[in-house]
C-alpha positions in Angstrom: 0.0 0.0 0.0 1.7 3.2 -1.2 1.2 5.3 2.1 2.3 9.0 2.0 1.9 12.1 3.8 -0.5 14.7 2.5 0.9 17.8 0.7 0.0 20.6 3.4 1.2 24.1 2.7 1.7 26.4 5.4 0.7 30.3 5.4 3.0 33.1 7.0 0.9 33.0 10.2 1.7 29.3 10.5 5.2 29.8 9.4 6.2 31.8 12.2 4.1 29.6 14.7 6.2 26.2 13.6 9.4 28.3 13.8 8.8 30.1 16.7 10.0 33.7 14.7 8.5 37.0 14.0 7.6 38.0 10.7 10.3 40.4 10.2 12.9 37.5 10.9 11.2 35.2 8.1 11.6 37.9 5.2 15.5 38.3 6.3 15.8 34.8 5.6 14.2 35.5 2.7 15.3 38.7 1.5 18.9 38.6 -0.5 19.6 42.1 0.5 20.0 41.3 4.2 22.7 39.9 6.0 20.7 37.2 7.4 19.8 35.9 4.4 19.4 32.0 3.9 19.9 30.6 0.0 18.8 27.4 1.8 15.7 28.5 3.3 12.5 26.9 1.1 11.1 29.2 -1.6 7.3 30.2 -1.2 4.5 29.1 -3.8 2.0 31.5 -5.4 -1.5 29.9 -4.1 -3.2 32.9 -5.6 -3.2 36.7 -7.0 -1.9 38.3 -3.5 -1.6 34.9 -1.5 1.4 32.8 -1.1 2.6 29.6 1.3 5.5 27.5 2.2 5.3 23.4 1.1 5.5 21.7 4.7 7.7 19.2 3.8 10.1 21.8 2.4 9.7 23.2 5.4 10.5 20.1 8.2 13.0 19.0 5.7 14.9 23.1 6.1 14.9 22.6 9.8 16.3 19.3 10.0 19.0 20.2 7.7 19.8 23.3 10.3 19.7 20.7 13.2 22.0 18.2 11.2 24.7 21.1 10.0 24.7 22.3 14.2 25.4 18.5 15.3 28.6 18.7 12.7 29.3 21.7 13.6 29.7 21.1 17.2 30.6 17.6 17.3 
């Protein structure tokens, strides 16, 4: 049986509830301008006209990565 998680995208409001951020902190990760930018960080999807999400499982996938790189880091 071909089991899979459902495709679940996530809106800024949830974004910065699952990463425990503020908003402004998100769009420096975002922004290439600032110095806290992240080429890593998962791109956002159109959904609509003015409306756009995150896929989840770019998402978990991101922080896992981050959690991975600060094991090496400090092992």
């Amino acid at each position: 049986m071909n089991q899979h998680k459902p495709v679940r995208v996530l809106r800024l409001k949830d974004m910065m509830f699952k990463l425990s951020i503020a908003r402004s902190t998100l769009y420096d990760w975002m922004s290439e301008s600032s110095p806290r930018y992240d080429p890593s960080f998962p791109k956002r999807v159109r959904l609509g006209l003015k409306s756009v999400g995150w896929l989840e499982s770019e998402v978990d996938q991101w922080i896992l990565a981050r959690f991975n790189q600060a094991d090496t880091v400090s092992a």
